[in-house]
Backbone bond lengths (Angstrom), bond angles and torsions (degrees), N, CA, C in turn:
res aa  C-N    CA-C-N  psi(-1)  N-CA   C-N-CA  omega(-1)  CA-C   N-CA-C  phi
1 X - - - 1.461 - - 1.532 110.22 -
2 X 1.380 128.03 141.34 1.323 141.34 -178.84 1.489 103.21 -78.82
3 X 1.202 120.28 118.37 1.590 132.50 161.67 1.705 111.80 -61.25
4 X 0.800 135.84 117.61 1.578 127.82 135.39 1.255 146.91 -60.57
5 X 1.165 133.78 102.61 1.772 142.83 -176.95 1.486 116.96 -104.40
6 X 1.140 98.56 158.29 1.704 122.54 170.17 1.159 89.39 -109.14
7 X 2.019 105.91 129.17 1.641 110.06 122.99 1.373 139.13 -78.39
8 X 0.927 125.29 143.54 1.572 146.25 -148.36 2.244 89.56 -95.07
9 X 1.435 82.68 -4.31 1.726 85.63 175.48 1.636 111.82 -47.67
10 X 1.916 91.36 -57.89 1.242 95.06 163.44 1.973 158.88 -56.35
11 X 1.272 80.81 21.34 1.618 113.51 156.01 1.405 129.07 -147.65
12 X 1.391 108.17 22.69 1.539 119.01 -175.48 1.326 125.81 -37.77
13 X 1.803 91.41 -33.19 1.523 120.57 -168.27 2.380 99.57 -58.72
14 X 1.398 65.44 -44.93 1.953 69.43 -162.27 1.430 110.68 -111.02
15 X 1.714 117.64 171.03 1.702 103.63 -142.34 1.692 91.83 -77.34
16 X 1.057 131.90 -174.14 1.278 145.19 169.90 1.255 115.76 -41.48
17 X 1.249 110.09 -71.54 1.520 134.25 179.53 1.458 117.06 -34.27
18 X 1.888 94.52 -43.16 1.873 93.63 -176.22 1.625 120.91 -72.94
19 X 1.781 98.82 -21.60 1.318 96.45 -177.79 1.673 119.57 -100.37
20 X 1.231 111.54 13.49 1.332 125.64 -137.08 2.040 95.58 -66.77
21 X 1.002 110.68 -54.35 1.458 132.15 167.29 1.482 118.49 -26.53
22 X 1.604 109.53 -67.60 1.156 112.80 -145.52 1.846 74.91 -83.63
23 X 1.100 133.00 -40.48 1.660 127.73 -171.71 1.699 95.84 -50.26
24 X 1.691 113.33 -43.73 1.777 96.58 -144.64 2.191 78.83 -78.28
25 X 1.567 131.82 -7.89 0.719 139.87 -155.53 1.679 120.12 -76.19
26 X 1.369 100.75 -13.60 1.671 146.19 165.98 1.691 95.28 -53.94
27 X 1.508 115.11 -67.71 1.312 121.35 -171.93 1.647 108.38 85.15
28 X 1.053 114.80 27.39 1.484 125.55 158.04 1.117 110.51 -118.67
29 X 1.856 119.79 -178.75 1.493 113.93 164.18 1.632 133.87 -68.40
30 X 1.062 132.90 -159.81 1.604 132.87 172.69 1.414 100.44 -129.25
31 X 1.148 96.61 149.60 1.972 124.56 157.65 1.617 96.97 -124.47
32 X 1.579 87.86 110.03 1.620 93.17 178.99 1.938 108.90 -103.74
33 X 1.606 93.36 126.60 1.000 109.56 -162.44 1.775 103.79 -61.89
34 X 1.407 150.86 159.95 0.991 115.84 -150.75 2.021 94.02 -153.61
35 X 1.192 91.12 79.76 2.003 101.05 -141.72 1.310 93.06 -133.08
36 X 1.085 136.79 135.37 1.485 135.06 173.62 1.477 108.36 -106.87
37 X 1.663 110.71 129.33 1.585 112.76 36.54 1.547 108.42 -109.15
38 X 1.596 117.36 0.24 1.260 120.76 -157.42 1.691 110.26 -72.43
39 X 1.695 121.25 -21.43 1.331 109.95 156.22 1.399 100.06 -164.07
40 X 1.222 122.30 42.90 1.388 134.66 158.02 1.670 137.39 -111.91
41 X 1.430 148.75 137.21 1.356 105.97 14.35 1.750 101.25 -83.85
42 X 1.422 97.02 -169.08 1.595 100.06 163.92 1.244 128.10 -55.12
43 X 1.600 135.99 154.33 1.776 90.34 13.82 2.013 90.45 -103.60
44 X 1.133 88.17 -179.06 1.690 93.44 -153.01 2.092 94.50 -95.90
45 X 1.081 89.77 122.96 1.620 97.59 -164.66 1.738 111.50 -67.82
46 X 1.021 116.11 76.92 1.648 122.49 -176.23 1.342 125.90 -136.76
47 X 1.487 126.03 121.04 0.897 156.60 -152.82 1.454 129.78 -129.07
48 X 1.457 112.10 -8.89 1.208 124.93 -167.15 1.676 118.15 -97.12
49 X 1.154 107.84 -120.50 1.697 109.99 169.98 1.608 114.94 -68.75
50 X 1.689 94.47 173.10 2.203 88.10 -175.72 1.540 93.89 -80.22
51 X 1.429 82.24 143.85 1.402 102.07 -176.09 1.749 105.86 -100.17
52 X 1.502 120.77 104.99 1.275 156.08 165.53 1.350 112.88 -11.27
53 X 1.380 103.49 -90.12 1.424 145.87 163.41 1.330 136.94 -123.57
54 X 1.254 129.03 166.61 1.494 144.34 133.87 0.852 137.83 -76.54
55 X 1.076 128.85 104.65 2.117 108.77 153.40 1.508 118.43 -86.07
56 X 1.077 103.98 149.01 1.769 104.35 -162.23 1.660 109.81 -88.79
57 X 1.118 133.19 149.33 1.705 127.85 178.71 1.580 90.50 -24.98
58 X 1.631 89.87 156.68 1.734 111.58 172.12 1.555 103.26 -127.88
59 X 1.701 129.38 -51.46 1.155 158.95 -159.29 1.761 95.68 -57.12
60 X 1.317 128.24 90.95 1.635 133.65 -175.47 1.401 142.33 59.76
61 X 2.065 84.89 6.71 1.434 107.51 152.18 1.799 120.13 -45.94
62 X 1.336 124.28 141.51 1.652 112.54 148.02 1.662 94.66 -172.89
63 X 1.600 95.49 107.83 1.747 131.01 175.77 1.639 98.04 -52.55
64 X 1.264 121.01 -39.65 1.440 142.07 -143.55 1.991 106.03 -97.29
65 X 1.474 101.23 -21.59 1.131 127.77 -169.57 1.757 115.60 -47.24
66 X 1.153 118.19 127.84 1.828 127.42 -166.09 1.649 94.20 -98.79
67 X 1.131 120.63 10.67 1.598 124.28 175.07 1.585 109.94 -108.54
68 X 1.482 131.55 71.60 1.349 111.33 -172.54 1.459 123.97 -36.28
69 X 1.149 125.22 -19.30 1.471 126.90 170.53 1.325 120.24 -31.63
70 X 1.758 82.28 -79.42 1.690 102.28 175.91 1.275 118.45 -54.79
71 X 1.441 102.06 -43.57 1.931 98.24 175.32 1.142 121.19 -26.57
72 X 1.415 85.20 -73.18 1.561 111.75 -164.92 1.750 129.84 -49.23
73 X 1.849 95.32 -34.09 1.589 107.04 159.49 1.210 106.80 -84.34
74 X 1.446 157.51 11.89 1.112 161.03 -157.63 1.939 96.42 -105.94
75 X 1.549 82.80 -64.36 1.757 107.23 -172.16 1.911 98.01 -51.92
76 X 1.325 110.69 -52.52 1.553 121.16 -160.84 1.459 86.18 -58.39
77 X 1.435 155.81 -77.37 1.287 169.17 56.30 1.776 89.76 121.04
78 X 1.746 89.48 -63.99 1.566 101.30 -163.03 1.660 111.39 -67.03
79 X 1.666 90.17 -38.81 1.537 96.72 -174.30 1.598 110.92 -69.00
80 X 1.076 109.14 -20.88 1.907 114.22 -172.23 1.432 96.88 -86.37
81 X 1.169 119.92 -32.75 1.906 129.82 165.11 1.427 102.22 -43.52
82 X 1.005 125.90 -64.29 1.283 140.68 172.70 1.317 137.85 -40.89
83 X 1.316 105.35 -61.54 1.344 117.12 168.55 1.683 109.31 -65.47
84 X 1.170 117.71 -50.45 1.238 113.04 172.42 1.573 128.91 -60.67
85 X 1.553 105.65 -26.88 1.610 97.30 144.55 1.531 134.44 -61.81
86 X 1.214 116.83 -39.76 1.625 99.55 166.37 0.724 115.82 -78.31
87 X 1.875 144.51 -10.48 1.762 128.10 172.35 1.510 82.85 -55.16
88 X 1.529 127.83 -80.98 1.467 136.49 -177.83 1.564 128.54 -22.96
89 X 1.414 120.04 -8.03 1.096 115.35 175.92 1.343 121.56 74.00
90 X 1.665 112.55 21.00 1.565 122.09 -151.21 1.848 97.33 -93.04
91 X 0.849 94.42 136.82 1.824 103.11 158.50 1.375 120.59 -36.76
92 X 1.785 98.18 -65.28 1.919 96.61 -171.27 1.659 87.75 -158.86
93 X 1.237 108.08 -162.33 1.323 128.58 179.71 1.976 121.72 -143.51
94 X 1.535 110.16 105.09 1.121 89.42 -175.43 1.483 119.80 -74.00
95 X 1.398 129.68 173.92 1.479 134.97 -170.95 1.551 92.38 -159.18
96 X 1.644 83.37 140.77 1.541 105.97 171.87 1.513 112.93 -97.26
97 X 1.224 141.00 131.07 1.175 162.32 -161.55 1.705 108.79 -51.87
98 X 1.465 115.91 -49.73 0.978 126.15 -173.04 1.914 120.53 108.28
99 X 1.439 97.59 -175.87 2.010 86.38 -166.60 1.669 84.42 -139.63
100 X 1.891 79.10 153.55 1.236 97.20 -167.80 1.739 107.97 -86.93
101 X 1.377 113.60 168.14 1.602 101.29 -178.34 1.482 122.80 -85.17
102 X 1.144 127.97 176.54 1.532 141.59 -154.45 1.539 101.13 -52.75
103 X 1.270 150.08 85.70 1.470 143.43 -164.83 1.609 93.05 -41.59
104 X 1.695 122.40 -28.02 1.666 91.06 -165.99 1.755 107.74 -97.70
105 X 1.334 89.09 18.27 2.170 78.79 161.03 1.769 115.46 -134.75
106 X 1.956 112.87 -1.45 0.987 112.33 179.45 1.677 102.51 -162.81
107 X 1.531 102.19 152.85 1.381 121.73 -167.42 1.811 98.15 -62.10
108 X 1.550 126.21 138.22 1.104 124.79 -173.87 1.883 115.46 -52.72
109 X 1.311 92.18 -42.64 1.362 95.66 -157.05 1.847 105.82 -77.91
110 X 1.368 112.41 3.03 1.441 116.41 -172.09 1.916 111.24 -67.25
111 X 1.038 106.09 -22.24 1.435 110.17 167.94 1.544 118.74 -73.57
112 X 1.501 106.24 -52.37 1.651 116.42 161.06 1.684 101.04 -6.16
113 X 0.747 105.49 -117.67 1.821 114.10 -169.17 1.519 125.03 -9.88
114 X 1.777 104.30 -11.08 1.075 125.15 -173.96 1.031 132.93 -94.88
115 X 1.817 105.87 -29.37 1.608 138.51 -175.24 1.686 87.81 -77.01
116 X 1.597 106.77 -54.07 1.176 108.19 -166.55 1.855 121.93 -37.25
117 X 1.786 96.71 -67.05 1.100 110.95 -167.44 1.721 112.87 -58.67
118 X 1.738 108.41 -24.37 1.527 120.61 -163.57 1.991 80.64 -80.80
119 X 0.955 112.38 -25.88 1.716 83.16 -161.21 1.768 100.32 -97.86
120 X 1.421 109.36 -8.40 1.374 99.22 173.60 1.726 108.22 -88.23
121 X 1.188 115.42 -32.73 1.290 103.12 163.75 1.705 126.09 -72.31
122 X 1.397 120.96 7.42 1.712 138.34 152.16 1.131 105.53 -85.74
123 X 1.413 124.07 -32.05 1.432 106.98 176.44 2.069 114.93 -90.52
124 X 0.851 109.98 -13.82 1.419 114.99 166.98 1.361 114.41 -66.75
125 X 1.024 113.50 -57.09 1.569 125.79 158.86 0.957 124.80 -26.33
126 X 1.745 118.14 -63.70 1.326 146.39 -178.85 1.876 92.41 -49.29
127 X 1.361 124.02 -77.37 1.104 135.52 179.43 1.465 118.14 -23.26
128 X 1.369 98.92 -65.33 1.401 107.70 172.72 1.507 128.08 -42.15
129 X 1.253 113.04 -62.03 1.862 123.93 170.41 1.985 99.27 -68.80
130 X 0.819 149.87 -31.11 1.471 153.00 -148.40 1.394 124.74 53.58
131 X 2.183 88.91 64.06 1.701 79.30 173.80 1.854 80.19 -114.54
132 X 1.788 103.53 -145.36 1.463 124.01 156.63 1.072 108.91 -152.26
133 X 1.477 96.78 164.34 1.975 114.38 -169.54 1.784 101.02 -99.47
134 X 0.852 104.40 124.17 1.381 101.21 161.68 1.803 134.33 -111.80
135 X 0.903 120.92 88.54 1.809 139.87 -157.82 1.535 92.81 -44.13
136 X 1.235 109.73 124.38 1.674 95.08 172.20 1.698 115.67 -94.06
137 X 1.291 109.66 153.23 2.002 101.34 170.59 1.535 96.17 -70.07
138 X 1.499 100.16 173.43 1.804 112.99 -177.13 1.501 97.85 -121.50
139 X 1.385 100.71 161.68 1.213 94.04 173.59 1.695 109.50 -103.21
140 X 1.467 119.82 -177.91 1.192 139.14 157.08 1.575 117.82 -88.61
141 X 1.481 131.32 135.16 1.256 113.86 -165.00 1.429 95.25 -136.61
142 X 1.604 126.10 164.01 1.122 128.13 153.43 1.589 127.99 -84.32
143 X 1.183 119.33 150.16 1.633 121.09 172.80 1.169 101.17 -52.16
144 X 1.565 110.68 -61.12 1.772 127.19 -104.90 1.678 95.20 -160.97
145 X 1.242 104.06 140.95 1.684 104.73 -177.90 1.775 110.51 -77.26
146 X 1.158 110.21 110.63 1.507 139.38 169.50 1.742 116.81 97.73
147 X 1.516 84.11 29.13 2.148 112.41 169.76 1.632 92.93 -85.85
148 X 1.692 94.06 122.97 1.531 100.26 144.50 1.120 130.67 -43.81
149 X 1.315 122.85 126.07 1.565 101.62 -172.56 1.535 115.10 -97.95
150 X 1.169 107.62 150.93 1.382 120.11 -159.80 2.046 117.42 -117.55
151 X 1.527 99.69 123.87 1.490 81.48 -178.84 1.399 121.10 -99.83
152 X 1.290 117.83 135.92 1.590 141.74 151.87 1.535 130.95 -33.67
153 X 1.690 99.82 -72.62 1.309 106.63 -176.29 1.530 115.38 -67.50
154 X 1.548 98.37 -174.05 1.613 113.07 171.68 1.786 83.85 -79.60
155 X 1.714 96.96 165.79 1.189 120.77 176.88 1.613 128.78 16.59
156 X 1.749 90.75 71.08 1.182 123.40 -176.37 1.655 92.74 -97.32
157 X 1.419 97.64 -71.81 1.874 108.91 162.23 1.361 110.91 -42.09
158 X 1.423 123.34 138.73 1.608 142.82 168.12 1.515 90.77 -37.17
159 X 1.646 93.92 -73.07 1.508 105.35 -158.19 1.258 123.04 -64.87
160 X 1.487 125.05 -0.32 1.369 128.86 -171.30 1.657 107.34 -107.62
161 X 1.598 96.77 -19.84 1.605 108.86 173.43 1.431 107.36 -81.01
162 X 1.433 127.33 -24.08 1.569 137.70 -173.42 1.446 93.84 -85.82
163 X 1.347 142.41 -41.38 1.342 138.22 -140.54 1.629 78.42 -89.57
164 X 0.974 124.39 -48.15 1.798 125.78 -151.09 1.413 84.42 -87.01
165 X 1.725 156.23 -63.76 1.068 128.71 -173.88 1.328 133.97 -60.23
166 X 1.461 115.36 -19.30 1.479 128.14 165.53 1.841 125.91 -73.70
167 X 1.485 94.24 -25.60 1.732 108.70 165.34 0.892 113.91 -81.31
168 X 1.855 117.91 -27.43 1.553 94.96 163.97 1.494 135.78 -83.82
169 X 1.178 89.75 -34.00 1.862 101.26 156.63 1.536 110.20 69.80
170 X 1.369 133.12 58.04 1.162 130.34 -130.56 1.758 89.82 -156.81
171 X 1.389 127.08 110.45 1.554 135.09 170.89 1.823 103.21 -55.31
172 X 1.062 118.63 -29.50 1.924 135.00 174.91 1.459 105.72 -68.02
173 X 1.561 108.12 -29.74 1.658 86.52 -164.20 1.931 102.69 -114.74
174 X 1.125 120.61 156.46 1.650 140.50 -168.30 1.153 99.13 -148.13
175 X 1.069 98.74 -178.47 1.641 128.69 -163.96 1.411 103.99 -97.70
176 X 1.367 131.43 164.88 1.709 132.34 151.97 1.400 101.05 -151.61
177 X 1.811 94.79 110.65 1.693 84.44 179.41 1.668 112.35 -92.50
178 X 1.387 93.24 159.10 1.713 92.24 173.01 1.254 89.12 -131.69
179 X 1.367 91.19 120.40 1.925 120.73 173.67 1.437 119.23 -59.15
180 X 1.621 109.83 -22.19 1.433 110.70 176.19 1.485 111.91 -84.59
181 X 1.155 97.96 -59.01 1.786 108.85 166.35 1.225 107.94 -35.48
182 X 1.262 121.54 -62.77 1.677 114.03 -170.32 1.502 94.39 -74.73
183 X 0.767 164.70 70.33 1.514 145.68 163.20 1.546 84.10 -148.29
184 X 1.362 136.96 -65.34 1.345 124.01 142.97 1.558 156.46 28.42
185 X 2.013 77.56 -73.21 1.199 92.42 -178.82 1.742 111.89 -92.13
186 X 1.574 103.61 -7.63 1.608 112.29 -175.72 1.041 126.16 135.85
187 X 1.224 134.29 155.14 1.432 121.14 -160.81 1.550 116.39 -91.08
188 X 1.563 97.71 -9.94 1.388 97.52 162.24 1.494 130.49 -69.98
189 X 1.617 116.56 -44.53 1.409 136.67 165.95 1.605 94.27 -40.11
190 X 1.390 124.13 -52.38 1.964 117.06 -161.34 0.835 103.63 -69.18
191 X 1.566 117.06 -45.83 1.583 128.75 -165.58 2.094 100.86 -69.08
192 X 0.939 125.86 -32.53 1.164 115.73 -166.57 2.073 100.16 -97.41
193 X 1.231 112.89 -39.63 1.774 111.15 -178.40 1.664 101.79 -71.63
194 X 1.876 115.83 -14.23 1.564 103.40 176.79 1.879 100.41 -81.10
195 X 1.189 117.75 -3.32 1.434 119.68 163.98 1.411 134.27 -80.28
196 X 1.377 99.59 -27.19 1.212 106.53 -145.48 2.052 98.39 -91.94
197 X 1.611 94.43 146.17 1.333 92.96 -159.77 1.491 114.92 -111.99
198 X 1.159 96.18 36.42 1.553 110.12 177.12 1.518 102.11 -127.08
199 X 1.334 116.84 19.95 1.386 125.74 175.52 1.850 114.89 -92.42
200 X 1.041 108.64 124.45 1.929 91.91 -172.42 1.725 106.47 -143.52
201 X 1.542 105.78 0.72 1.195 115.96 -161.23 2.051 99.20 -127.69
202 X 1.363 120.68 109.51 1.393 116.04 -175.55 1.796 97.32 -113.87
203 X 1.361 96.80 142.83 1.527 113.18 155.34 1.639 125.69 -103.38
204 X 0.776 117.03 107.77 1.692 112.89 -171.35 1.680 122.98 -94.92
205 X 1.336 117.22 101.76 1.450 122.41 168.24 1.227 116.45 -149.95
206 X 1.259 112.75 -162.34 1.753 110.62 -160.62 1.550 105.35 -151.99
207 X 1.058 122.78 125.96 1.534 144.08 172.16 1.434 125.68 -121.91
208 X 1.583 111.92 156.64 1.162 117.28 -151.86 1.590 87.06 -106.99
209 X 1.438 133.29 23.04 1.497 126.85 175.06 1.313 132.57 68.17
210 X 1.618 103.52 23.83 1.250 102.19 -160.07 1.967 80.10 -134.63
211 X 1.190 105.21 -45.54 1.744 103.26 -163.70 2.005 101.37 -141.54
212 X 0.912 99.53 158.16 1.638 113.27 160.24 1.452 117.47 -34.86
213 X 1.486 147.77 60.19 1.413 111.70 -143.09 1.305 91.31 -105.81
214 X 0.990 128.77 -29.14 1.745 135.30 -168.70 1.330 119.64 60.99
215 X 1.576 100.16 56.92 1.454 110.66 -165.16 1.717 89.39 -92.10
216 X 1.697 93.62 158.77 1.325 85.33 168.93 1.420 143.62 -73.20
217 X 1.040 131.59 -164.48 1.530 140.30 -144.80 2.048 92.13 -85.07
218 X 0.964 129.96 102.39 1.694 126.10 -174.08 1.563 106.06 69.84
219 X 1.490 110.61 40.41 1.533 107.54 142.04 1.340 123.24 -125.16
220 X 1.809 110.78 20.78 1.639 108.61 173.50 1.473 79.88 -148.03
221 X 1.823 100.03 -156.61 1.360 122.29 -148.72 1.895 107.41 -91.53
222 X 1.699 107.89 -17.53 1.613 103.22 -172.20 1.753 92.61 -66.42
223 X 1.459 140.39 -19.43 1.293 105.72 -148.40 1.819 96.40 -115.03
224 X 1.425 112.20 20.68 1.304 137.78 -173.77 2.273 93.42 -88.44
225 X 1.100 74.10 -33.60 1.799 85.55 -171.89 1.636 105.37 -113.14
226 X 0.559 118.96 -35.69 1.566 118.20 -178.26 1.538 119.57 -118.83
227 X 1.789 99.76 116.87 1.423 133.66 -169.69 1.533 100.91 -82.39
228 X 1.320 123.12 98.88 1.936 110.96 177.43 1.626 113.54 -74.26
229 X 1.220 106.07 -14.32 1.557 108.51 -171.67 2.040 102.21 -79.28
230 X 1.188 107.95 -25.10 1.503 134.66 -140.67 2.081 108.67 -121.45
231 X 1.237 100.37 -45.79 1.501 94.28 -161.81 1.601 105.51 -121.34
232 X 1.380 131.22 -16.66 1.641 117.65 153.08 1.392 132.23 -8.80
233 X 1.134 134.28 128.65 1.450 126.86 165.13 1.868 108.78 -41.56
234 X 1.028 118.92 162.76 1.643 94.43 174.26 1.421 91.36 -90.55
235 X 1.653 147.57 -27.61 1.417 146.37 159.55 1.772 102.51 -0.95
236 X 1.733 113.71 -58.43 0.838 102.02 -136.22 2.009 119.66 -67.88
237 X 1.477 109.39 149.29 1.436 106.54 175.78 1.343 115.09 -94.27
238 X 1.299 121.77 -47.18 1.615 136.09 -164.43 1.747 120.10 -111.88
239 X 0.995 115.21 150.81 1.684 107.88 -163.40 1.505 76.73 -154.66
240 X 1.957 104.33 110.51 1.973 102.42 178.01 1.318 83.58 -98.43
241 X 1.523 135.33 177.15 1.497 139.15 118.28 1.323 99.49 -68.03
242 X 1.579 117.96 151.28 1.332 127.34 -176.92 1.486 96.73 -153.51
243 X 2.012 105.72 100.78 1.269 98.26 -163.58 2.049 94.75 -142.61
244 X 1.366 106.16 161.31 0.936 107.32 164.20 1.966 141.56 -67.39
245 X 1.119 108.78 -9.04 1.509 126.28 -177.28 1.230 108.66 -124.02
246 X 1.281 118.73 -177.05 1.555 128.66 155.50 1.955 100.24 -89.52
247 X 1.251 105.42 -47.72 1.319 122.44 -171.10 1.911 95.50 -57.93
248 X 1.015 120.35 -60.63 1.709 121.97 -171.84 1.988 97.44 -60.20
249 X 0.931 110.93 -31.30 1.512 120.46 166.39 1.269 126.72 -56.89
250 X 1.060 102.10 -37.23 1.611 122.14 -169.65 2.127 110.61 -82.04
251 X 1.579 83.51 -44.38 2.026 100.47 177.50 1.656 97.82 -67.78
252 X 1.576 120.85 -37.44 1.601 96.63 -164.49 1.929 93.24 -103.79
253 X 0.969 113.51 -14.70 1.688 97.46 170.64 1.508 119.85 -37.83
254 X 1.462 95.86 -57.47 1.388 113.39 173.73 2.087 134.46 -52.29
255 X 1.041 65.49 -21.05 1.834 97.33 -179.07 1.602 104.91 -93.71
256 X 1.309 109.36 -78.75 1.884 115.10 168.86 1.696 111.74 -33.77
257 X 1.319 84.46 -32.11 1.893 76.39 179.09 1.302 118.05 -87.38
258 X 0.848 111.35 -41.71 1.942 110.74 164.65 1.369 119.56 -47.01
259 X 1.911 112.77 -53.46 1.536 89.35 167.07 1.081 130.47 -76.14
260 X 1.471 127.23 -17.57 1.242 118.30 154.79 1.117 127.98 -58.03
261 X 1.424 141.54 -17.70 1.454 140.24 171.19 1.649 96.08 -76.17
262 X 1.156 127.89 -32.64 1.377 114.57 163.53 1.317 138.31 -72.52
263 X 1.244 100.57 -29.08 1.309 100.24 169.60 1.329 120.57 -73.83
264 X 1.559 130.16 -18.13 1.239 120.84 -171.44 1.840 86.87 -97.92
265 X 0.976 128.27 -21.78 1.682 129.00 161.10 1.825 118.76 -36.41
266 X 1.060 103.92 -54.94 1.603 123.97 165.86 1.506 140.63 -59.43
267 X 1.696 98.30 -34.73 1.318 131.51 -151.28 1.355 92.14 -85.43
């Protein structure tokens, strides 16, 4: 059976504590967003509902990074992500892949080798305490209103997100798709991560195809194409909302739960 979660995104704005209520107020678990100052650094002050997951800092993170500096606080970041999921009782921890360097002073893929090694040493980690990492897809974004949008990160591409989870090769590490991101990145990327069976971890929002918007659940174009009751990997374990408000949280809760009452109707 598919779990349902709140991200805690939807109070990113304000510290943990202030929103802590109206999230455990959902009556599902949390994915606590994990971003300072709103519940970063550790340990992350929560008390309320079970807490799901993590996602690990995003804000000047890069795993992928050709500066050992940055790496290296990047990597520490992930591992303290971590550990602080099992004080928390958390499932796993999602992680972002990381970005490649400036194309005009170095070849894209020269960081590659880097994402790799940083997320297999998150997933060793992971092992160790008994959580898992889950790699998220990236999206493709636009500049400029009616710009193709173009992707940046690592594993924006299907195949560049497959190449890096198979190099890491790791029983700790899975997939976490984000339906907006992939929808983003093309309909091929959705069409192939709604297959893919190393997927167990979903983010749920809705965009108008142009940017990240984290609209809710049937107020843009991902939920025009994608059936949640119907088209999931069957892999999947977790289904967060991942939204900008409490209020944009509140319109697709209501929605996520219906297809999920259908889907377990069918099932």
């Amino acid at each position: 059976m598919v779990e349902l979660g709140i991200s805690s995104f939807a109070g990113v704005r304000e510290p943990i504590q202030d929103v802590e209520q109206e999230l455990a107020g959902f009556g599902v678990g949390v994915e606590i967003m994990c971003e300072p100052p709103h519940a970063w650094p550790p340990p992350v002050p929560w008390s309320a509902a079970r807490v799901l997951t993590l996602h690990a800092p995003i804000l000047g993170i890069n795993i992928a990074s050709t500066n050992p500096g940055i790496r290296e606080e990047s990597l520490a970041q992930m591992i303290a992500t971590i550990t602080e999921a099992a004080r928390l009782n958390a499932r796993g921890v999602i992680i972002h892949p990381g970005m490649p360097p400036y194309r005009e002073l170095f070849a894209r893929d020269l960081g590659l080798p880097y994402a790799i090694e940083s997320l297999r040493e998150c997933a060793e980690a992971a092992a160790a305490v008994g959580v898992e990492v889950y790699v998220e897809n990236m999206p493709a974004v636009s500049l400029a209103e009616g710009m193709r949008p173009i992707g940046f990160g690592y594993a924006v591409a299907y195949e560049e997100l497959r190449h890096i989870y198979e190099a890491v090769n790791h029983p700790a590490l899975r997939i976490c798709l984000d339906l907006g991101h992939a929808h983003l990145a093309g309909r091929h990327v959705l069409d192939a991560l709604l297959k893919d069976p190393d997927v167990v971890h979903v983010h749920v929002n809705d965009n108008l195809g142009q940017r990240d918007d984290h609209l809710a659940w049937g107020d843009g174009e991902v939920a025009k194409v994608v059936d949640l009751a119907a088209n999931l990997p069957p892999s999947v374990r977790t289904l967060v909302l991942e939204h900008g408000s409490l209020e944009t949280a509140r319109r697709s809760f209501a929605r996520v739960s219906a297809d999920l009452t259908r889907r377990r109707q069918t099932s």
